[in-house]
SEMAR-256573 format. One record per residue: residue number from 1; x, y, z of N, C-alpha, C in turn. Coordinates in steps of 0.02 Angstrom, whole numbers. Example, Ala and Ser with C-alpha at 12.3 -4.5 7.8 and 13.67 -1.06 7.14 Angstrom:
REM SEMAR-256573
ATOM   num     n_c1     n_c2     n_c3    ca_c1    ca_c2    ca_c3     c_c1     c_c2     c_c3
ATOM     1      660     -284      390      615     -225      390      660     -165      390
ATOM     2      642     -112      354      684      -53      357      645        2      394
This chain:
REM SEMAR-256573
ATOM   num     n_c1     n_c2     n_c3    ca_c1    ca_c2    ca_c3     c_c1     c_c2     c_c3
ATOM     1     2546       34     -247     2479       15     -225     2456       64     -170
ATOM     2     2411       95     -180     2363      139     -127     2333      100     -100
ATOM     3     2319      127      -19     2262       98       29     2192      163       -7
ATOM     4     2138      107       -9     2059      160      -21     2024      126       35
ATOM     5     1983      179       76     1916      147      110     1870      159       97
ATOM     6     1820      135      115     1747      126      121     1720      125      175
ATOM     7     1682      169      191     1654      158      257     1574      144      251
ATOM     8     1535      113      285     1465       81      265     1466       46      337
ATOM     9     1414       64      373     1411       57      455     1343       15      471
ATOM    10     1299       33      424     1228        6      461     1181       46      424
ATOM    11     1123       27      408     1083      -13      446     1086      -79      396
ATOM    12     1049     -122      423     1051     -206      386     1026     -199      308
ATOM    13      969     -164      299      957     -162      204     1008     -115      188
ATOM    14     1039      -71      214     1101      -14      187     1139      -69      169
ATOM    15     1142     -108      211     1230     -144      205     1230     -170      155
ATOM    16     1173     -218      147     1136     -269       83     1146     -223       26
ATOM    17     1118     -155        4     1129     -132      -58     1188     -127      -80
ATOM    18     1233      -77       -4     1298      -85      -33     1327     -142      -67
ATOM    19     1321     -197      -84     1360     -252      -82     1385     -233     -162
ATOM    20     1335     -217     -210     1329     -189     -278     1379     -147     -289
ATOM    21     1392      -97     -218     1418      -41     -248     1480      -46     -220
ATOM    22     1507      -97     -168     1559     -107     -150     1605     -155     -224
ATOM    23     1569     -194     -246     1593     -246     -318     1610     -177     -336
ATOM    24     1573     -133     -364     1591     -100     -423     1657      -47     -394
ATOM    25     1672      -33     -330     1721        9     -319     1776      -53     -313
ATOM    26     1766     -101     -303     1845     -158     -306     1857     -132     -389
ATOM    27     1812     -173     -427     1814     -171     -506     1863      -92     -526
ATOM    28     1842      -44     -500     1888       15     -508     1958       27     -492
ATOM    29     1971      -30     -437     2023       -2     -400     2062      -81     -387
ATOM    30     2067     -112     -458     2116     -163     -452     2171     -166     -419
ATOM    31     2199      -81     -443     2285     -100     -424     2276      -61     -335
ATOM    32     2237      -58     -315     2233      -24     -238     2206      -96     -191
ATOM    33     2244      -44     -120     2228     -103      -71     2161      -65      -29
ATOM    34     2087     -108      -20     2025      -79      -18     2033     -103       58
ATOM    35     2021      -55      116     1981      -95      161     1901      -57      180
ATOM    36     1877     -112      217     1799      -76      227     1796      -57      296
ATOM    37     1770      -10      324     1763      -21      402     1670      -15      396
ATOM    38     1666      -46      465     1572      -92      468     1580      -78      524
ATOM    39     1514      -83      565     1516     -107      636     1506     -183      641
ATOM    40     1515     -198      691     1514     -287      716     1445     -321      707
ATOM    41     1404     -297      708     1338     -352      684     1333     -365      584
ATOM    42     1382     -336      567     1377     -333      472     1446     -357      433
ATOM    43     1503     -382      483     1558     -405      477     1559     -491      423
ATOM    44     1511     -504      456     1501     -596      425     1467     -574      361
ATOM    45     1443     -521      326     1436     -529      247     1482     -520      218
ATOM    46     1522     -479      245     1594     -470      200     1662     -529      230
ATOM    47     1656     -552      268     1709     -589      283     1749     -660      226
ATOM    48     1716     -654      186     1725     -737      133     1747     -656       76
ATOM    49     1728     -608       61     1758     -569       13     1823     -567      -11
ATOM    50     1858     -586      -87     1921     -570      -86     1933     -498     -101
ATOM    51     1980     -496      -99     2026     -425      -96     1979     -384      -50
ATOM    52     1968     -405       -3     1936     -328       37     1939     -361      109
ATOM    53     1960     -319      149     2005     -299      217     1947     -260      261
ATOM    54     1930     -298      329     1872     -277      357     1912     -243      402
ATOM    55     1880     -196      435     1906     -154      506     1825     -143      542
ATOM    56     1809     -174      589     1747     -169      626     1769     -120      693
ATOM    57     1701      -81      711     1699      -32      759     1654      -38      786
ATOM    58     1653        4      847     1593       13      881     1574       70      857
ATOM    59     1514      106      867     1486      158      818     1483      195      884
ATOM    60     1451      190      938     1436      247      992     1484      261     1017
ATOM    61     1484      331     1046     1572      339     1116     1612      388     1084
ATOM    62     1637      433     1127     1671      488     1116     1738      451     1093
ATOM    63     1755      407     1132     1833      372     1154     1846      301     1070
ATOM    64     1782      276     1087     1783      246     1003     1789      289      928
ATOM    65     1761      338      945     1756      394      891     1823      412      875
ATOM    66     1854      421      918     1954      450      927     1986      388      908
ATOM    67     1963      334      910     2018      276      897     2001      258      826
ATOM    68     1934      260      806     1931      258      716     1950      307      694
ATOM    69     1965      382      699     1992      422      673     2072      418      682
ATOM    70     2107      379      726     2170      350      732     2176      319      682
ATOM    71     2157      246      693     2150      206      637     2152      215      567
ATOM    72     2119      265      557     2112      283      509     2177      339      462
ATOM    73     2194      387      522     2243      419      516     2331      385      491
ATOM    74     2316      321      541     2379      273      530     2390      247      465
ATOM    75     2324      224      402     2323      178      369     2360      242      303
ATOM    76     2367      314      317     2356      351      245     2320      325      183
ATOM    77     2262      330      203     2226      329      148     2237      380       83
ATOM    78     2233      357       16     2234      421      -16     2145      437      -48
ATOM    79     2104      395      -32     2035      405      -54     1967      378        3
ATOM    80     1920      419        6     1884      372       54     1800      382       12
ATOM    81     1785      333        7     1685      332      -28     1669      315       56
ATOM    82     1632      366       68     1588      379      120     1511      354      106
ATOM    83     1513      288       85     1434      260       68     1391      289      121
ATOM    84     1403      283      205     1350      306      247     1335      379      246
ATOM    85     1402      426      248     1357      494      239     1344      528      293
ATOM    86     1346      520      354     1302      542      399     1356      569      456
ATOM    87     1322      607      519     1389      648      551     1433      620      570
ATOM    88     1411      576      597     1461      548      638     1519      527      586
ATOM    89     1519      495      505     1570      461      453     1570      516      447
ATOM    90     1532      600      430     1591      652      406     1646      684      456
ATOM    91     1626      646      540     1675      687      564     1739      647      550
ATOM    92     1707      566      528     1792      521      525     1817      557      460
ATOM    93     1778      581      418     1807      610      344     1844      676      352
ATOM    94     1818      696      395     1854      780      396     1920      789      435
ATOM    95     1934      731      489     1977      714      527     2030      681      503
ATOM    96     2010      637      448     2043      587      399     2114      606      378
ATOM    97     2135      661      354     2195      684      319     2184      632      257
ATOM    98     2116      640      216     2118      577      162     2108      645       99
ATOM    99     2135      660       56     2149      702       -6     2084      688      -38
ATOM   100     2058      630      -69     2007      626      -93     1953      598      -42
ATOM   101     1904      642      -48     1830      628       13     1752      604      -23
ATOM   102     1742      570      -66     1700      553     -100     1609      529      -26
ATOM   103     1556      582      -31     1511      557        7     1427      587      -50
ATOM   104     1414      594      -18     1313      588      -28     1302      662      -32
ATOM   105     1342      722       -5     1340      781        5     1368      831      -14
ATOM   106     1347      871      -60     1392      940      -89     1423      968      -48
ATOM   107     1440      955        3     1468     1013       69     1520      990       96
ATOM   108     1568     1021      137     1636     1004      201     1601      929      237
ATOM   109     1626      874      235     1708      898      208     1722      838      154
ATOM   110     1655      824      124     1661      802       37     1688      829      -18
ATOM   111     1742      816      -57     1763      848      -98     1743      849     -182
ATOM   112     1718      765     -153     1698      748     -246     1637      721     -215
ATOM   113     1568      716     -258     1510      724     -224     1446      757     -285
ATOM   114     1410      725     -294     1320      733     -347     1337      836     -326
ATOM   115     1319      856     -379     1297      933     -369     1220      938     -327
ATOM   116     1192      886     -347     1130      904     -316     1110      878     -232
ATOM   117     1103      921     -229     1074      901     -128     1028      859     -136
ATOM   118     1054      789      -92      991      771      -94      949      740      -46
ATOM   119      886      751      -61      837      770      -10      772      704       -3
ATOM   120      793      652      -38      758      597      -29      716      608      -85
ATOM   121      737      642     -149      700      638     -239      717      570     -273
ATOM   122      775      510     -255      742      457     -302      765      410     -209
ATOM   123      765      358     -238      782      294     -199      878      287     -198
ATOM   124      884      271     -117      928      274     -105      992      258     -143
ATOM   125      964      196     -170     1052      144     -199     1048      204     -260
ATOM   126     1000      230     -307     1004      260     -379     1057      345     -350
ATOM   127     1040      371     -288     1082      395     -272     1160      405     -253
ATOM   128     1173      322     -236     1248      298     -222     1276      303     -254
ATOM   129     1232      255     -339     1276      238     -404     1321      334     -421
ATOM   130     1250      388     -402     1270      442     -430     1322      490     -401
ATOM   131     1328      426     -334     1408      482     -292     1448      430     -328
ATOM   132     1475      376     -346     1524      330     -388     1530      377     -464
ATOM   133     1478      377     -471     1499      409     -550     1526      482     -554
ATOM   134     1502      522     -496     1569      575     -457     1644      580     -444
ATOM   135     1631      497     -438     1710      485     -429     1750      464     -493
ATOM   136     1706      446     -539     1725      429     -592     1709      359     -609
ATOM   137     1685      342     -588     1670      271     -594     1593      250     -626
ATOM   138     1594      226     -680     1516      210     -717     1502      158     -689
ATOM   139     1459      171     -656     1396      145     -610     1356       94     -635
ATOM   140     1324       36     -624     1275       10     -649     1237      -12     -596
ATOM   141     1191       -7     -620     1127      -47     -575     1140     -113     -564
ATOM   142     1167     -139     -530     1163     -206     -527     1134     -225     -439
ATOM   143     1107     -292     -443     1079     -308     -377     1116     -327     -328
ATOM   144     1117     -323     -266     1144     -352     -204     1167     -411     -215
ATOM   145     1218     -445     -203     1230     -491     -159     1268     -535     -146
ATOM   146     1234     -602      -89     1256     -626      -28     1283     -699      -58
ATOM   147     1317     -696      -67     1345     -776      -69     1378     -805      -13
ATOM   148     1336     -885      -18     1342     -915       40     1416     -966       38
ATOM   149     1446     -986       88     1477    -1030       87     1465    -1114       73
ATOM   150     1487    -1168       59     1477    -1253       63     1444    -1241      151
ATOM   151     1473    -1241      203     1457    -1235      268     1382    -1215      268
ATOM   152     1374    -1144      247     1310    -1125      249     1261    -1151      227
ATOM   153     1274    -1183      169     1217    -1200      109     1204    -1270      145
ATOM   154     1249    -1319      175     1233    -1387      204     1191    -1368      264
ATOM   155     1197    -1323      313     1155    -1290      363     1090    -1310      327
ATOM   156     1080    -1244      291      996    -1240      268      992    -1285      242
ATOM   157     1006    -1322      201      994    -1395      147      968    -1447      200
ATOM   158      993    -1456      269      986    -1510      323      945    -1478      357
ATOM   159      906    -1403      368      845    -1381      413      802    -1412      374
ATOM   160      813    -1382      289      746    -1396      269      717    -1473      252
ATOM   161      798    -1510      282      757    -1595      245      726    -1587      325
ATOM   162      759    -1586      385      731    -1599      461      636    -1562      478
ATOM   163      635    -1516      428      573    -1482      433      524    -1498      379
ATOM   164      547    -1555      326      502    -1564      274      494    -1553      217
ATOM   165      527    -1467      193      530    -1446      165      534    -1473       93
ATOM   166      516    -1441       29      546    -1462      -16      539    -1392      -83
ATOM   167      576    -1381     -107      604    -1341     -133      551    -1316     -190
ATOM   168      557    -1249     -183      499    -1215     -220      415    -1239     -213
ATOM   169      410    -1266     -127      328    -1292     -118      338    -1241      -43
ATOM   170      373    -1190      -21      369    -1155       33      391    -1087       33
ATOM   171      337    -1031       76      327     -957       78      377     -931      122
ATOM   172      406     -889      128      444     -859      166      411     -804      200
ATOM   173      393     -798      251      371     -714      278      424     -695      339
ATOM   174      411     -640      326      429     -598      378      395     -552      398
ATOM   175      353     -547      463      292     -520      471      315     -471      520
ATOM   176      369     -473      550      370     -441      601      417     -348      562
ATOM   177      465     -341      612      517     -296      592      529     -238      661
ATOM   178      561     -215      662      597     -163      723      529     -138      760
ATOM   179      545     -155      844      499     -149      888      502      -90      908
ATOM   180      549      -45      850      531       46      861      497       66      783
ATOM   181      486       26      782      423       42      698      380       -4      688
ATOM   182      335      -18      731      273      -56      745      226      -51      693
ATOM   183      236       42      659      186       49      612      188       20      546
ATOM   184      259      -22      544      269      -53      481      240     -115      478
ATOM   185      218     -147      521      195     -219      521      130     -225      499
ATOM   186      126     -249      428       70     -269      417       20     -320      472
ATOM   187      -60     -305      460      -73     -342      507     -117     -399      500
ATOM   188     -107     -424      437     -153     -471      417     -103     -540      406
ATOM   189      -50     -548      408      -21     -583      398      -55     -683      424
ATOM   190      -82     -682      469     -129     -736      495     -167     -757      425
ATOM   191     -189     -715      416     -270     -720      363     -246     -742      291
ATOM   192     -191     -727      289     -129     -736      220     -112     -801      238
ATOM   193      -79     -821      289      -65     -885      275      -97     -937      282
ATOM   194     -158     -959      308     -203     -987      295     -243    -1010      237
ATOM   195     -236     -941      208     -251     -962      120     -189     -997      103
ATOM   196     -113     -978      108      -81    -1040      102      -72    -1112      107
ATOM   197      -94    -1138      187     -104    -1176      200     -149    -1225      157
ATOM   198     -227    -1197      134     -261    -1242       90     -258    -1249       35
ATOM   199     -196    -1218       19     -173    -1252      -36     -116    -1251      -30
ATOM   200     -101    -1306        8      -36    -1331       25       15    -1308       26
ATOM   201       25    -1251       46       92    -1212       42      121    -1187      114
ATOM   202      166    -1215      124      204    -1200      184      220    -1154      204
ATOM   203      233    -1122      241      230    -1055      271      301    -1070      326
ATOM   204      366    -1017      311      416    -1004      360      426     -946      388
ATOM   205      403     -946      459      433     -901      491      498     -851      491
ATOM   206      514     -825      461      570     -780      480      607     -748      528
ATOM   207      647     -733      546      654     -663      592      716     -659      650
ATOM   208      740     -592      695      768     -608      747      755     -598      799
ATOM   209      773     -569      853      729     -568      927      672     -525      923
ATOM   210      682     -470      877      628     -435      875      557     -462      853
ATOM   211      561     -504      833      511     -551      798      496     -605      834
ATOM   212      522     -630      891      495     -696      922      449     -706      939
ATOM   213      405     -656      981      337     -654     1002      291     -652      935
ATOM   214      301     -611      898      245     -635      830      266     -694      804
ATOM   215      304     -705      774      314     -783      761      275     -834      789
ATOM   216      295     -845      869      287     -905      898      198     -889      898
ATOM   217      163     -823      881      105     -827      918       63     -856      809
ATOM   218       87     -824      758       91     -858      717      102     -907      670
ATOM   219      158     -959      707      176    -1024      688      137    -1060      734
ATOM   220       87    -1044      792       54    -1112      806       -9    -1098      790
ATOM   221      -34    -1048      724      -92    -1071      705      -76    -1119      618
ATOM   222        2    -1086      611       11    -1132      544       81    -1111      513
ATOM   223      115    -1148      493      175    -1132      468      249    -1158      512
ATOM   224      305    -1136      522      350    -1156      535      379    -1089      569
ATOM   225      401    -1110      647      439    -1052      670      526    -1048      663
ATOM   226      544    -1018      620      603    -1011      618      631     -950      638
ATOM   227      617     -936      683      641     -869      700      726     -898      741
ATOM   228      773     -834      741      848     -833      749      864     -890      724
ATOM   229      843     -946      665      882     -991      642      914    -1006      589
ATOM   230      947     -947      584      975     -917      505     1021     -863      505
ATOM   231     1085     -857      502     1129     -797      529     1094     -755      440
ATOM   232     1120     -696      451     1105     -654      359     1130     -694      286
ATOM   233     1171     -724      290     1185     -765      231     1151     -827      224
ATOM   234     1128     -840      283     1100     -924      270     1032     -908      250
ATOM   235      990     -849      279      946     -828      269      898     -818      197
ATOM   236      989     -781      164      971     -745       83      997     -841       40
ATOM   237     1022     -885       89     1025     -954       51      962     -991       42
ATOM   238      920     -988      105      852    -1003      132      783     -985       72
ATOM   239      797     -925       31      754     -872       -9      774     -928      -71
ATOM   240      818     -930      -82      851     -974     -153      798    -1031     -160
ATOM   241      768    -1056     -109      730    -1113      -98      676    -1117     -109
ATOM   242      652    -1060      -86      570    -1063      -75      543    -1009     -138
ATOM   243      485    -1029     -144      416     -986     -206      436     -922     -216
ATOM   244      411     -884     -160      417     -808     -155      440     -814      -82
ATOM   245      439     -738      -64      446     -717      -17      391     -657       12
ATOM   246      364     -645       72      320     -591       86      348     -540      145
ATOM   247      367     -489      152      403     -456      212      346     -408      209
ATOM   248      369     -356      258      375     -276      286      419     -243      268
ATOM   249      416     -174      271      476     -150      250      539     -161      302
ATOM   250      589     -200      297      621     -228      352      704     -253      311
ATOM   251      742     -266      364      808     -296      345      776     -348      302
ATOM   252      755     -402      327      767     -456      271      744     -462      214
ATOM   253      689     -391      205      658     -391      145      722     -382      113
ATOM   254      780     -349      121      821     -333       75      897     -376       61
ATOM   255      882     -434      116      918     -490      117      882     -540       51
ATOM   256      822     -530       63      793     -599       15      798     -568      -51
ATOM   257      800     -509      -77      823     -494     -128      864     -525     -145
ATOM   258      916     -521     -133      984     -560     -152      967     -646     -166
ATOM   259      929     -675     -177      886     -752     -169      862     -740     -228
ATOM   260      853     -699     -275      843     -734     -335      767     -751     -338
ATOM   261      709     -727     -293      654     -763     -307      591     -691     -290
ATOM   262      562     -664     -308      498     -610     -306      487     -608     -235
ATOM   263      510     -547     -196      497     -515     -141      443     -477     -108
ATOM   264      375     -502      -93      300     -456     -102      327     -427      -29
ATOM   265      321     -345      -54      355     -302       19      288     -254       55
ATOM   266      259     -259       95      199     -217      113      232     -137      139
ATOM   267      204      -87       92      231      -12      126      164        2      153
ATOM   268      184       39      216      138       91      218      144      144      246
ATOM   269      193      190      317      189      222      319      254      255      294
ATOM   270      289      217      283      368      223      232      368      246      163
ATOM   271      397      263      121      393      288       64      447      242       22
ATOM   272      405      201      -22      439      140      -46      461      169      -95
ATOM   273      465      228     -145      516      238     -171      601      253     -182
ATOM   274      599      284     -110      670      280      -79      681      200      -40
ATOM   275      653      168      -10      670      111       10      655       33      -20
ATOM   276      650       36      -57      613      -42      -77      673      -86     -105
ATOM   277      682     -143      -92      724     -184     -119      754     -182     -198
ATOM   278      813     -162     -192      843     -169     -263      821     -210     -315
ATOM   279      817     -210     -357      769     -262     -415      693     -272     -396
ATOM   280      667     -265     -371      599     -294     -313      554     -240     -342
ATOM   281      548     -161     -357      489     -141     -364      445     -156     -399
ATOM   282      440     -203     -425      388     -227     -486      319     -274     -420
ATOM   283      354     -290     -367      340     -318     -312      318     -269     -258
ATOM   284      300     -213     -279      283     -167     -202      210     -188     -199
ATOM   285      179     -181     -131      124     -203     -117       98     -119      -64
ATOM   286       73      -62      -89       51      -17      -42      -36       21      -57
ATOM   287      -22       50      -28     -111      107      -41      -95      162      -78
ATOM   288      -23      183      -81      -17      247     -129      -26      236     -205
ATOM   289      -92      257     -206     -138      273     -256     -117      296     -315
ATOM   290      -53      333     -315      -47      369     -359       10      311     -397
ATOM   291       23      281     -384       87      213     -395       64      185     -461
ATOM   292       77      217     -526       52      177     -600       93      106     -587
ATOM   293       33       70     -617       75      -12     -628       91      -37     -553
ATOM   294       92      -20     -497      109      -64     -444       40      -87     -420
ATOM   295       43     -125     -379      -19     -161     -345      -41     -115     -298
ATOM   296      -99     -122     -274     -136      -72     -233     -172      -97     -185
């Protein structure tokens, strides 16, 4: 039995896609022992996983940087899929003493790796499948996801009797998203749910700290503030429930994917063909004009 890793660090919709492409590298590697290393805020989606072995890090720091490349050094790996890609995972790759270096990049210190550079020509996950099938592994498209625990599912099952709720009569938004990309927030979201409202459709708040101030200033003209009351799995349990869903381009748009229910995602200064929720583009909502068949 070989040790294989995976490394996949962040950000929150990265982690979410991986989930697809992590199944399909277990599925390859029955007779191997897989672990993943994450940083600590993305640990609780993989923790209920069988056969897969978490190692969480801190991502910043000269002195943390030397102890995952320890770590890493100790375990002899004989393979590593570098899902993130980026300098800081190629310096753990080049440091690695790992024989096979599977990443996103034709170059040092990837060994197996797409011939083509790439430069943001399709959407991210269609890129991943094409570093797996590098490695040898036939790829499929398949969607994210999050399965919840009994624990979790009684959580949300007992908000939504305490709040009224009732299943498939309530909207999910998420209006807000990262208070260093302001330009992603749609800004009509008020005017949207109101038309909900008169016709009876409930409206839930979403979100985490970054979102509290819009929330609370949009759940008291209508709807329900649920903001931080949902860790990421209870969240994508929460989606299972309700009509649709309406985001920004944001983490949870790519959490509620995994929910099983039509994700309406607003782009605009982002380029929703590299980012849009796995299964979901039939659901993009932007101004690029040139978009056959999507909404406008």
């Amino acid at each position: 039995m070989a040790n294989v890793l995976i490394i996949k660090l962040g950000a929150l919709g990265d982690v979410v896609m991986s989930t697809s492409l992590i199944k399909q590298i277990q599925s390859f590697h029955t007779a191997d022992k897989l672990f993943l290393l994450t940083s600590k805020p993305f640990d609780t989606i993989f923790r209920a996983w069988c056969g897969l072995n978490i190692k969480t890090i801190e991502r910043k720091g000269f002195m943390n940087t030397l102890h995952t490349i320890s770590w890493i050094r100790k375990n002899h790996f004989t393979a590593v899929y570098d899902l993130q890609s980026n300098d800081r995972t190629g310096l753990y790759c080049a440091f690695s003493g790992i024989t096979r270096r599977i990443g996103n990049h034709p170059r040092y210190p990837y060994n197996i790796h797409p011939e083509e550079p790439y430069r943001g020509q399709c959407h991210i996950y269609d890129r991943m499948l094409a570093v797996l099938e590098s490695a040898g592994i036939k790829a499929e498209h398949i969607a994210p996801s999050l399965p919840t625990s009994d624990q979790e599912k009684q959580h949300v099952k007992t908000w939504l009797k305490e709040n009224k709720l009732v299943k498939n009569n309530f909207i999910i938004i998420h209006a807000g998203g990262s208070k260093q990309h302001f330009e992603k927030r749609w800004p009509y979201y008020e005017q949207l749910a109101k038309i909900f409202s008169t016709e009876n459709k409930s409206v839930v708040w979403v979100g985490g700290n970054d979102d509290l101030e819009i929330n609370k200033i949009l759940s008291s003209i209508t709807g329900i503030n649920a903001s931080k009351q949902f860790t990421f799995l209870e969240l994508a349990e929460l989606g299972r429930h309700a009509s649709f869903a309406l985001t920004n381009d944001s983490g949870p748009m790519h959490i509620l994917s995994c929910s099983d229910i039509p994700v309406y995602a607003f782009f605009g200064p982002s380029n929703w063909r590299r980012n849009h929720a796995v299964g979901q583009k039939e659901f993009i909502i932007t101004r690029d004009l040139s978009v056959e068949g999507q909404n406008k």
